[in-house]
VEXDREN-2710 file (C-alpha; in Angstrom, 1 decimal):
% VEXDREN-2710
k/r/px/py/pz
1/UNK/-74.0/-39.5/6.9
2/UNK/-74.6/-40.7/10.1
3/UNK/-71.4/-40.7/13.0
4/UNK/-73.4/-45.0/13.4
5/UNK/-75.6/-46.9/11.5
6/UNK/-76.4/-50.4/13.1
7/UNK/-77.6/-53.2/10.8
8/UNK/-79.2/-56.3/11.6
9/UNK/-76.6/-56.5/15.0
10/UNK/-76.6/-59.2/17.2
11/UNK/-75.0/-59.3/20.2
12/UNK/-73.5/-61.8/23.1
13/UNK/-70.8/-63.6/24.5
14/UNK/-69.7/-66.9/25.7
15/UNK/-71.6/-68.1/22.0
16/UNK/-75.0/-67.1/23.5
17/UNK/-77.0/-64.6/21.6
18/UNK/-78.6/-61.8/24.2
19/UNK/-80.0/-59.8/21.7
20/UNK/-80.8/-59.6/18.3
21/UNK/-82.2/-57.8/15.0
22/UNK/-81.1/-54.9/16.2
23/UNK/-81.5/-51.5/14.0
24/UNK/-80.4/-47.9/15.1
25/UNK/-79.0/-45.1/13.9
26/UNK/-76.9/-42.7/15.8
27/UNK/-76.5/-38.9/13.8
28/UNK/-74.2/-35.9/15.2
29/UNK/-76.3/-34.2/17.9
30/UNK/-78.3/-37.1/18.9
31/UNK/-79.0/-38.4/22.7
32/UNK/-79.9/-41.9/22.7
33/UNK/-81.3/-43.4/25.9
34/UNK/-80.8/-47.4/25.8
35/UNK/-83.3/-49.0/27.9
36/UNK/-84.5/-52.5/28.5
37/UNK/-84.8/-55.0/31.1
38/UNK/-82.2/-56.9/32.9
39/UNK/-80.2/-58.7/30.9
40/UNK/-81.5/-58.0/27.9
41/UNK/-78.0/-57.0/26.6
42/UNK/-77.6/-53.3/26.9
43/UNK/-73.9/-53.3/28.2
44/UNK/-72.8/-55.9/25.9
45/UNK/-74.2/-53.9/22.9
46/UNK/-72.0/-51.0/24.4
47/UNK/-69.1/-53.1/24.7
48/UNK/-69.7/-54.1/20.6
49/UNK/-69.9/-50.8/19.8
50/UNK/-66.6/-49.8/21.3
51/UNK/-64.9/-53.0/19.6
52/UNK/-64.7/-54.8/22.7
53/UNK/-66.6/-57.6/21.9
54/UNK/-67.5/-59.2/18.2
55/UNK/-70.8/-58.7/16.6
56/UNK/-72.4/-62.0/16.2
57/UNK/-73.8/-60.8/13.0
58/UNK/-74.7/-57.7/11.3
59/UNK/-72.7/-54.9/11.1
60/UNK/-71.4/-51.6/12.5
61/UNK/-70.7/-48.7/10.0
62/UNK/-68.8/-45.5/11.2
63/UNK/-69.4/-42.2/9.3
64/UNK/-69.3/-38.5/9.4
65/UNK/-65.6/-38.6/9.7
66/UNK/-66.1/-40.4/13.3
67/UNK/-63.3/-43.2/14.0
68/UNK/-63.2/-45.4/16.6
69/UNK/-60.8/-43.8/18.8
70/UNK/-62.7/-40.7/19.1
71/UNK/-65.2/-42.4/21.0
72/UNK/-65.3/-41.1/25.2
73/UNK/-66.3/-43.6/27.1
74/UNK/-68.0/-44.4/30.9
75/UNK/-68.3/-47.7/32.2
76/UNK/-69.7/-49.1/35.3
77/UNK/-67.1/-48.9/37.7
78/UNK/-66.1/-52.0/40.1
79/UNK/-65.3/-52.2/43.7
80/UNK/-61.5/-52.3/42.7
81/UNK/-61.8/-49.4/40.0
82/UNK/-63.4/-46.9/43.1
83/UNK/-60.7/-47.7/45.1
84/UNK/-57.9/-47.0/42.2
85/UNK/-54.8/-44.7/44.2
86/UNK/-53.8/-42.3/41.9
87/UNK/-54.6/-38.4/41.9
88/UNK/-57.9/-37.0/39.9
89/UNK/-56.0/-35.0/37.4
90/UNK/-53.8/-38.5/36.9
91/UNK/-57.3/-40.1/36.1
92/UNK/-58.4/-37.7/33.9
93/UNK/-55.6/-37.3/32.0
94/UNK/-55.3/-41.0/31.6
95/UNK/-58.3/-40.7/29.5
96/UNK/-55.9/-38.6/26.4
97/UNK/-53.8/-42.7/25.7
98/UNK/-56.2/-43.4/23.4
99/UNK/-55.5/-40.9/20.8
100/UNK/-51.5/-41.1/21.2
101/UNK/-50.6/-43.9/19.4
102/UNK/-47.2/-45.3/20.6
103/UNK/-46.4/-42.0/21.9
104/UNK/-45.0/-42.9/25.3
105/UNK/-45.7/-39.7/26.9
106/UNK/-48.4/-36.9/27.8
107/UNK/-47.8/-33.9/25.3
108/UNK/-48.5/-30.1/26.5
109/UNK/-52.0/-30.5/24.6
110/UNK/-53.1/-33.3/26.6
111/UNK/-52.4/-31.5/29.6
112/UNK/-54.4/-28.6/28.8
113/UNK/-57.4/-30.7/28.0
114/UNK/-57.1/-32.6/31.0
115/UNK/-57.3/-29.5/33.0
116/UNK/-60.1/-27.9/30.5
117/UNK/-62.1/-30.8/31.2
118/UNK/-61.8/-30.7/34.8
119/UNK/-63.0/-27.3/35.0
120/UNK/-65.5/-28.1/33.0
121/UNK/-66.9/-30.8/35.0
122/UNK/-66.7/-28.4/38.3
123/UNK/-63.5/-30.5/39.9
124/UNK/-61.1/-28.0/39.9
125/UNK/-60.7/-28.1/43.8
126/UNK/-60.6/-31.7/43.7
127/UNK/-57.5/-31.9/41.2
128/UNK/-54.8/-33.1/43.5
129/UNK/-57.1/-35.7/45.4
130/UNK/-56.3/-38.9/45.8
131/UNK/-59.6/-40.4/43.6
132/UNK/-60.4/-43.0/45.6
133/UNK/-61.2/-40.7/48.9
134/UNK/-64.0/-39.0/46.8
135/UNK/-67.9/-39.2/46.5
136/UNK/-69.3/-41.3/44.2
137/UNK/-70.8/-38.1/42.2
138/UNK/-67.2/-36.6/42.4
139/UNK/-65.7/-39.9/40.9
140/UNK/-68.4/-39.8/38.1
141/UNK/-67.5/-36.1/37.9
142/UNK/-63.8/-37.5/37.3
143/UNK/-64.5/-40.0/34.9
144/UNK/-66.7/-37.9/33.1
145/UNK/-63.9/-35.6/32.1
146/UNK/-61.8/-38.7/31.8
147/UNK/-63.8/-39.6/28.5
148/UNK/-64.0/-36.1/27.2
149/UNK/-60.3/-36.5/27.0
150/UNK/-60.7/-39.0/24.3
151/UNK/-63.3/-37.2/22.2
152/UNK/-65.2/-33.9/21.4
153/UNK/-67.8/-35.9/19.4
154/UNK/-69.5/-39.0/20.8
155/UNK/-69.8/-40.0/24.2
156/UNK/-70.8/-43.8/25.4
157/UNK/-72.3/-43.9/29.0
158/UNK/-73.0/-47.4/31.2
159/UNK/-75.3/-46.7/33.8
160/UNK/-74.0/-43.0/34.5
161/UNK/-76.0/-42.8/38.0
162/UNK/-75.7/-46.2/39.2
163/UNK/-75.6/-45.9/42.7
164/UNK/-76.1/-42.1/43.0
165/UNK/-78.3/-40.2/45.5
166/UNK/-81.1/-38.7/43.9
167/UNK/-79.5/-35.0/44.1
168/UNK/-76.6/-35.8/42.7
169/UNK/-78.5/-38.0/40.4
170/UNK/-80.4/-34.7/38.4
171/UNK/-77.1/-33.0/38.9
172/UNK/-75.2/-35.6/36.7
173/UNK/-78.5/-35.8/34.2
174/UNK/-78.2/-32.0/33.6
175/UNK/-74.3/-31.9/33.1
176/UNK/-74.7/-34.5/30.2
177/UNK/-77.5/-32.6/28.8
178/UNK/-75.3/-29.7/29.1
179/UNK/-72.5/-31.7/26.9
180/UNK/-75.1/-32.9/24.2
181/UNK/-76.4/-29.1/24.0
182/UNK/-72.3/-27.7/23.5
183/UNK/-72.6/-30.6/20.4
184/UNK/-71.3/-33.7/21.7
185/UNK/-73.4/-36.9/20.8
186/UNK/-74.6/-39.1/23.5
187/UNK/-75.1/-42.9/24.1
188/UNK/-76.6/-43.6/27.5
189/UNK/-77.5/-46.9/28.8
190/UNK/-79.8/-46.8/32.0
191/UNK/-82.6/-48.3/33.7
192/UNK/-84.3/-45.1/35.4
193/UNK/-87.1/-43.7/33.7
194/UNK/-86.3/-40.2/34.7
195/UNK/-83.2/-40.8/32.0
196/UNK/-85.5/-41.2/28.9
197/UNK/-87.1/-36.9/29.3
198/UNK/-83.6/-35.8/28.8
199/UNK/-83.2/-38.1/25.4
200/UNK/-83.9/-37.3/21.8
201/UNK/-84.1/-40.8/20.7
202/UNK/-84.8/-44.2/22.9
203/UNK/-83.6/-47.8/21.7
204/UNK/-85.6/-50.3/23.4
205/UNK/-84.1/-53.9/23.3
206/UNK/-84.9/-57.0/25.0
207/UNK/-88.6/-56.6/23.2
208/UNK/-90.1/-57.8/20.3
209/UNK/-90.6/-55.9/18.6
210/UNK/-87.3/-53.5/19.1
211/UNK/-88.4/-49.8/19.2
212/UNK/-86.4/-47.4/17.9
213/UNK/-87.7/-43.9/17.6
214/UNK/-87.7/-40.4/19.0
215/UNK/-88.4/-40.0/22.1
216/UNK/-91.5/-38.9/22.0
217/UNK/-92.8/-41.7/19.8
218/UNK/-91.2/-43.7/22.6
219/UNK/-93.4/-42.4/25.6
220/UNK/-96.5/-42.8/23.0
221/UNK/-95.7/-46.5/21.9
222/UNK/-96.7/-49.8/23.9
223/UNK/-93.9/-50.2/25.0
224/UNK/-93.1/-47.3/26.2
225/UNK/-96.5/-47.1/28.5
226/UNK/-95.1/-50.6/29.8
227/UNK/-91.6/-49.6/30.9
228/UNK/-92.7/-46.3/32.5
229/UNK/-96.0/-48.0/34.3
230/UNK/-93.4/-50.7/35.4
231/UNK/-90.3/-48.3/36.5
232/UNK/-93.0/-46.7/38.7
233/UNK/-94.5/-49.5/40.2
234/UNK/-90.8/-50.4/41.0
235/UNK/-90.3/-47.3/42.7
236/UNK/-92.9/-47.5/44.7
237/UNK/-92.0/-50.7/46.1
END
């Protein structure tokens, strides 16, 4: 069974519908790349995913033993969030409340995952920094291990290089194609068209009709010419 199955969703807030008729489904080992234009309701289908918002109809179905609270997630971080004092192994280790319940404390465990996952995300020497006096790859870096705290399965990423340099950019690309090799699922919203090569399945939304399909299908379809002939003419200007 699949760790998601999405039926029929439709998505929105403030009672306005931003997309719609909305079929996917998301198996153990996947990488889905979520593209589409501007507004066309990427982050807010993240957000329904993750129970932060309410469907406006369809459904949501959970399998393969995955619940809920194993989902790791990135957002897009705010001004506010970047300039958050507390130390980078405080951040990451933030990211194990999830899975405790109404324990009110960190157990040995969570410790040793927190500091698993910062070696694992090449942040070792940055463990006792304040997290706001870092890079903006670092702090990715940081909340990257931050979400693997809260799962070993599925991963949900907003935007991931937002605002990165284009070196750090392919640095961050190959680190989360380095997760989804070691078995961890991926979701990843973006708008860069360099995002899609690293994908094995793309969800286009904000088109009609929707494409859903492998990735390679994807770079085939009409749609797909459309988005990468229009991502470069962005580029370029």
């Amino acid at each position: 069974m699949a760790y998601l199955t999405v039926k029929n969703l439709s998505v929105g807030y403030e009672n306005r519908v931003v997309a719609e008729n909305i079929d996917f489904i998301v198996n153990k080992g996947d990488y889905l790349c979520i593209v589409g234009e501007n507004g066309s309701g990427k982050s807010t289908l993240m957000k329904t995913l993750l129970g932060l918002k309410s469907p406006t109809s369809g459904e949501i179905v959970f399998g393969d033993g995955l619940k809920r609270n194993e989902i790791g997630y990135l957002p897009q971080q705010t001004a506010v969030q970047r300039d958050f004092p507390a130390s980078v192994y405080e951040v990451v280790l933030s990211g194990c409340v999830g899975k405790n319940g109404w324990r009110p404390f960190y157990s040995g465990a969570d410790k040793a995952l927190a500091k698993e996952n910062i070696e694992k995300m090449g942040i070792t020497e940055l463990a006792n920094r304040c997290y706001r006096e870092l890079s903006g790859g670092q702090q990715q870096r940081v909340l990257l291990a931050r979400a693997l705290c809260a799962t070993k399965k599925i991963l949900l990423l907003d935007e991931p290089v937002a605002g990165l340099d284009p070196r750090v950019t392919v640095e961050m690309y190959h680190t989360i194609a380095q997760l989804n090799t070691d078995g961890v699922t991926i979701i990843m919203i973006s708008h860069d068209i360099a995002a899609v090569k690293y994908a094995s399945h793309v969800l286009h939304i904000g088109h009609r009709p929707l494409f859903f399909g492998t990735r390679e299908d994807y770079i085939a379809s009409d749609v797909g010419k459309v988005f990468f002939k229009t991502e470069v003419y962005d580029d370029d200007n």
